[in-house]
C-alpha positions in Angstrom: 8.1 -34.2 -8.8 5.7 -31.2 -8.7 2.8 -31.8 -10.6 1.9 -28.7 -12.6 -1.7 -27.6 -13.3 -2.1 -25.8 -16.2 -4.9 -23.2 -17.0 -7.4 -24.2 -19.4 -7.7 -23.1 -23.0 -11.3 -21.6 -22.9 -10.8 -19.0 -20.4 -13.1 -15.9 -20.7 -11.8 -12.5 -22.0 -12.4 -10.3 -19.2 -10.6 -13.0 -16.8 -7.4 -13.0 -19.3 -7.5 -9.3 -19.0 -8.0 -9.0 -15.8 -5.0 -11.3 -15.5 -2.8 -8.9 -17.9 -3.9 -6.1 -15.6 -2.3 -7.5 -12.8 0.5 -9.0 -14.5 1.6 -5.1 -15.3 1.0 -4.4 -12.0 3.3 -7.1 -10.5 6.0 -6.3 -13.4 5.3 -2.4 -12.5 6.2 -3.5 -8.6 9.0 -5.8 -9.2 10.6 -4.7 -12.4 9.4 -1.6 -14.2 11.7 1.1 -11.5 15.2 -1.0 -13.3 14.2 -0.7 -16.9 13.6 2.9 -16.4 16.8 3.5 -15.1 18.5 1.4 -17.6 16.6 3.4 -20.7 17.7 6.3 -18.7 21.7 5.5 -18.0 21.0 4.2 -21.8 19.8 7.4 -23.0 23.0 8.9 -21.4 25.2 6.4 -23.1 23.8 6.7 -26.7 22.3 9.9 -29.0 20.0 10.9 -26.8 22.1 12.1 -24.0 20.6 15.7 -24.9 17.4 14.3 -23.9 18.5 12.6 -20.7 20.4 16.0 -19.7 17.2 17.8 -20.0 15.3 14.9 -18.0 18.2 15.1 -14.9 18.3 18.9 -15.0 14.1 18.7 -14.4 14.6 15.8 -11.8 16.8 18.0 -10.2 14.5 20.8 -10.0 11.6 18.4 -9.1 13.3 16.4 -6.5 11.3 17.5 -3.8 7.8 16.6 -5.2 6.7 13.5 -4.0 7.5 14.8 -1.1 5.3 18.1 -1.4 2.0 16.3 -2.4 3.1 14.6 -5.1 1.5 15.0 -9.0 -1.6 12.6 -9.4 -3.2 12.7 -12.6 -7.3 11.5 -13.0 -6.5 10.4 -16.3 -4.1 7.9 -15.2 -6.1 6.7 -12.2 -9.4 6.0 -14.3 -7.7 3.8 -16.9 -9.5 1.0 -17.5 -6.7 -1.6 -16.4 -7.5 -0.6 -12.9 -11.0 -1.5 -13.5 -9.7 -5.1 -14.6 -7.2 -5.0 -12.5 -9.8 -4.5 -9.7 -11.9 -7.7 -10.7 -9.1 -10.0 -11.1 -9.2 -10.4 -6.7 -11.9 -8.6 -6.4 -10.9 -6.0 -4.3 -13.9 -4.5 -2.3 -13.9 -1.3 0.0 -16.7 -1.2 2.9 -17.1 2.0 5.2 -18.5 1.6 8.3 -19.2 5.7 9.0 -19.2 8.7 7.5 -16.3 10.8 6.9 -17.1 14.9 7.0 -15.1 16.8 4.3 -14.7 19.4 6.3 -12.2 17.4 8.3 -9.0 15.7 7.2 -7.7 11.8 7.8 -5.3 9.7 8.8 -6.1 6.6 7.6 -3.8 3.6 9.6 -3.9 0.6 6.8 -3.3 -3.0 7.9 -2.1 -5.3 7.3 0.8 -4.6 4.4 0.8 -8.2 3.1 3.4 -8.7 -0.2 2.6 -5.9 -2.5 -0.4 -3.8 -0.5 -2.8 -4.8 -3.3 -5.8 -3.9 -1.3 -4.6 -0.4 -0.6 -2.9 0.5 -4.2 -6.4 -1.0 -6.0 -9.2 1.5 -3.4 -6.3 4.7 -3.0 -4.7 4.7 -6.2 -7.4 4.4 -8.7 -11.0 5.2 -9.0 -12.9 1.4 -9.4 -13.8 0.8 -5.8 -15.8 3.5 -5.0 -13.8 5.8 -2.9 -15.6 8.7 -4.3 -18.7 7.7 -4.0 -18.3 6.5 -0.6 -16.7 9.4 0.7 -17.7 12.6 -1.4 -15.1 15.2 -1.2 -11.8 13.5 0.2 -9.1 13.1 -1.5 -6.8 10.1 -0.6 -2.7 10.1 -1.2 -1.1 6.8 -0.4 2.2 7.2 0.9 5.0 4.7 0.2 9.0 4.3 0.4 11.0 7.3 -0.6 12.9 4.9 -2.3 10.7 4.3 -5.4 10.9 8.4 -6.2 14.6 7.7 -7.1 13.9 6.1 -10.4 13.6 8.3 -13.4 10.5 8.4 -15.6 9.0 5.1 -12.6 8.7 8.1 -10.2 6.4 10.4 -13.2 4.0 6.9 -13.1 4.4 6.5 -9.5 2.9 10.1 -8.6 0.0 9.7 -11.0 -1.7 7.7 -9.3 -1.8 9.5 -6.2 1.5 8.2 -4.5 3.5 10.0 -2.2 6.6 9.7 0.1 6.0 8.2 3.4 8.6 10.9 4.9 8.0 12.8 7.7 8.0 16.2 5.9 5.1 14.5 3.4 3.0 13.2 5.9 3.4 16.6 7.3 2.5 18.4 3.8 -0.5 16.5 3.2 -2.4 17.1 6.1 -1.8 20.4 6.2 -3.2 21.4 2.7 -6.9 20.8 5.6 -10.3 20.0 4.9 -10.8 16.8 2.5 -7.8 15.4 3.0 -6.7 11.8 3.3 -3.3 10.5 4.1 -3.2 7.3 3.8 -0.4 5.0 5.8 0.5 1.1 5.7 1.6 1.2 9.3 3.4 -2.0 9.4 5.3 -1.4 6.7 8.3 -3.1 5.0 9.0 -5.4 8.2 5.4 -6.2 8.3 5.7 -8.0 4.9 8.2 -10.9 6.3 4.9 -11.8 8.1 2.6 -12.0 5.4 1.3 -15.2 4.5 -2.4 -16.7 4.4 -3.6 -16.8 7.8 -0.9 -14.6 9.7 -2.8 -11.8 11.6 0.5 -10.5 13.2 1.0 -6.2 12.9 3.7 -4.5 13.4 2.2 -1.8 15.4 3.6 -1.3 19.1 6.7 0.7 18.4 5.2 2.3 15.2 3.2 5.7 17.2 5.0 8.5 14.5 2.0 8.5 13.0 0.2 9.2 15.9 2.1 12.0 16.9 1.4 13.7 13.3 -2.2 13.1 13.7 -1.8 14.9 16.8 0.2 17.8 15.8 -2.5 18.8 12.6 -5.6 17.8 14.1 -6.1 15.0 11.7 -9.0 12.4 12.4 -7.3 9.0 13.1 -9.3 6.2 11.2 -8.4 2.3 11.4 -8.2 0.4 8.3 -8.2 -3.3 8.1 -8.1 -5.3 4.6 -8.9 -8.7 5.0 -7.5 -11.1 2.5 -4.5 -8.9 1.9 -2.2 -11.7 3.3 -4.3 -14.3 1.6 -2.6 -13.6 -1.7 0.7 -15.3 -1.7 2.4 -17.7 -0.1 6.0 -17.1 1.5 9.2 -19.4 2.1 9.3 -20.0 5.7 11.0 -17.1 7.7 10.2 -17.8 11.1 12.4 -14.9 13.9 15.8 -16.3 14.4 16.2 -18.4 10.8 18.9 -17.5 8.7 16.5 -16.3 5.9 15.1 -13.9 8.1 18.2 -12.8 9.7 19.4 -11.8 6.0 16.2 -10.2 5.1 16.3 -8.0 8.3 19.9 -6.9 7.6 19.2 -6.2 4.1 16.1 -4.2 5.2 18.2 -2.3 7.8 20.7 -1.8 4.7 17.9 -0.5 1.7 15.0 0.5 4.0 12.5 -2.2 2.0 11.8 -5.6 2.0 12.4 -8.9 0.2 10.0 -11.1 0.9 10.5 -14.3 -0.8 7.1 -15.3 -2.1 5.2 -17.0 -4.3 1.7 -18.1 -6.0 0.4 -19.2 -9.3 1.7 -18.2 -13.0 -0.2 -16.6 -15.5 -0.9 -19.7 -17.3 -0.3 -22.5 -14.6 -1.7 -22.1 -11.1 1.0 -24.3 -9.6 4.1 -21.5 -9.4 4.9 -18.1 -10.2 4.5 -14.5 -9.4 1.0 -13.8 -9.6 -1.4 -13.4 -6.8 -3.9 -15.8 -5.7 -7.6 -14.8 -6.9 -8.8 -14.5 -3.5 -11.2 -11.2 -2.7 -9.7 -8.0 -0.6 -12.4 -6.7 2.0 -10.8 -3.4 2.7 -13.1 -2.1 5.5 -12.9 1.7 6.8 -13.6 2.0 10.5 -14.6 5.0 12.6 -12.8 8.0 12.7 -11.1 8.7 16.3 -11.2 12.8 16.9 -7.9 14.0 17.1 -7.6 17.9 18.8 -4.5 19.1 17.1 -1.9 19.4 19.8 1.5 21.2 18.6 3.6 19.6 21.1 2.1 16.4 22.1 3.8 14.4 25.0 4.9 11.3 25.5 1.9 10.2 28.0 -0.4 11.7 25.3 0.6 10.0 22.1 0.9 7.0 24.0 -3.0 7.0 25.2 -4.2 8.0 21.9 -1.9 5.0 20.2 -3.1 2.9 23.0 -7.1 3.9 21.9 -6.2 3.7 18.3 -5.3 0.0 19.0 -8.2 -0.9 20.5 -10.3 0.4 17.7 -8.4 -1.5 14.9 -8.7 -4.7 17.6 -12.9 -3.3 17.7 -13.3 -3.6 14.0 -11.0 -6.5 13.7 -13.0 -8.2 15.9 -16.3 -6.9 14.9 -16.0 -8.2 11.1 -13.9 -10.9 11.1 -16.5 -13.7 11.3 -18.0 -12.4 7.7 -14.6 -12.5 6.4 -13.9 -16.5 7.0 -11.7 -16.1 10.5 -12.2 -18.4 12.5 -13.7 -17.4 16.3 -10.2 -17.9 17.7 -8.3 -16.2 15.5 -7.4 -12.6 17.2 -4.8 -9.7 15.9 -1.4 -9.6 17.5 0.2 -6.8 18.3 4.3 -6.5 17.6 
């Protein structure tokens, strides 16, 4: 029998909201996309199918949007939930250079972990610092096309700064130039089967698209590793081969995102639940790699600048990962 421990009574005010904070965010991620659609097919059903034929008739005209740079909105980033939501890990971001405005990113993050805490919490809202760290960029985090599907979800999504991870968005965002930041979880949704405290496994050798956009717009490549991202939950064993993963992998294939089966504490037991761990993020921002834009990059040339953007995610890996609690032996591999 599991013994549950509970959460004691007295707990502080700012620790209960930074746990609310996250709570939304995880209910947000897991659960917010469905309701929307069911007040919307609701909406539809009932007396106020006036006001869901206006909504699909500006969908329609404003499909293409997340896709063109999105519609973030400072009000929404600066709300003060972030700020708790921040504190609840915490979730720190470190840069190791300076970035010129007068150039635009790439930024490669890694690893994804469960719910990419580390890179919604420094790119989506403004309570790590990314402003002050790096006056006059402007970062768009790109996720799954999938999430833009969702009535009135997709209005939330794009205010904080989220955009599709499509081709033609990457594409759009760097070339609005100087002061630009696309932001990319390289490993993405296969990345998260992985993710589990202590796994340092990236899903990076076949993943070079990026590397031939950088290429084509002249965008700065710059390594981002987040340490403690896969610290946050635990996962039911997967391991290549099992039937769990076989499952997961087909219904990845089938609805281009993940299900990873995870789990941590509750919100007022830390035995089971949802909630993440409260173990700090150290999202560190390495040196940008130049990029000379290139039109039509070749194979032999996207592959040596993939190959040297490998070794400098390995470089700052390597280079931080004592100060970060991994141990001497532990080293990045490469998938």
């Amino acid at each position: 029998m599991v013994k549950i421990e509970f959460a004691p009574i007295n707990i502080p005010l700012n620790r209960r909201l930074q746990t609310a904070a996250v709570l939304q965010w995880i209910f947000s991620f897991l659960f917010l996309a469905q309701c929307c659609m069911g007040v919307y097919v609701l909406a539809v059903l009932s007396g106020y199918w006036h006001f869901a034929a206006l909504y699909g008739l500006w969908l329609y005209l404003d499909w293409d949007t997340p896709q063109t740079g999105g519609r973030r909105c400072a009000w929404v980033r600066k709300w003060a939930i972030w700020r708790h939501f921040r504190d609840y890990f915490p979730i720190h971001l470190i840069k190791t250079s300076d970035l010129d405005p007068k150039n635009h990113y790439l930024f490669g993050f890694h690893p994804h972990g469960v719910l990419v805490a580390g890179a919604f919490g420094n790119f989506c809202t403004e309570y790590t610092g990314f402003q002050e760290l790096f006056p006059g960029l402007t970062p768009y985090l790109h996720v799954l096309p999938f999430w833009f599907r969702f009535p009135f979800f997709r209005e939330y999504a794009m205010s904080a700064g989220l955009v599709s991870c499509s081709k033609k968005s990457v594409s759009h965002v760097l070339s609005q130039g100087a002061g630009i930041v696309s932001v990319i979880v390289i490993g993405g949704a296969e990345e998260s089967l992985d993710a589990r405290p202590g796994s340092l496994t990236l899903q990076t050798l076949r993943r070079k698209g990026f590397i031939t956009l950088a290429l084509k717009h002249g965008a700065h490549l710059v390594p981002v590793f987040s340490f403690g991202e896969n610290e946050l939950f635990n996962q039911l064993e997967n391991p290549e081969g099992s039937v769990i993963r076989n499952i997961q992998n087909k219904l990845r294939k089938i609805m281009g995102f993940a299900l990873p089966l995870f789990h941590a504490r509750g919100v007022f037991q830390y035995s089971f639940g949802v909630m993440p761990f409260r173990k700090p993020i150290y999202t560190i921002v390495g040196k940008p790699i130049v990029v000379e834009q290139n039109a039509s990059p070749t194979t032999e040339e996207v592959d040596k600048l993939h190959q040297r953007y490998l070794d400098e995610l390995n470089g700052l890996f390597e280079e931080h990962k004592a100060q970060y609690g991994i141990p001497e032996q532990g080293h990045l591999v490469f998938k």
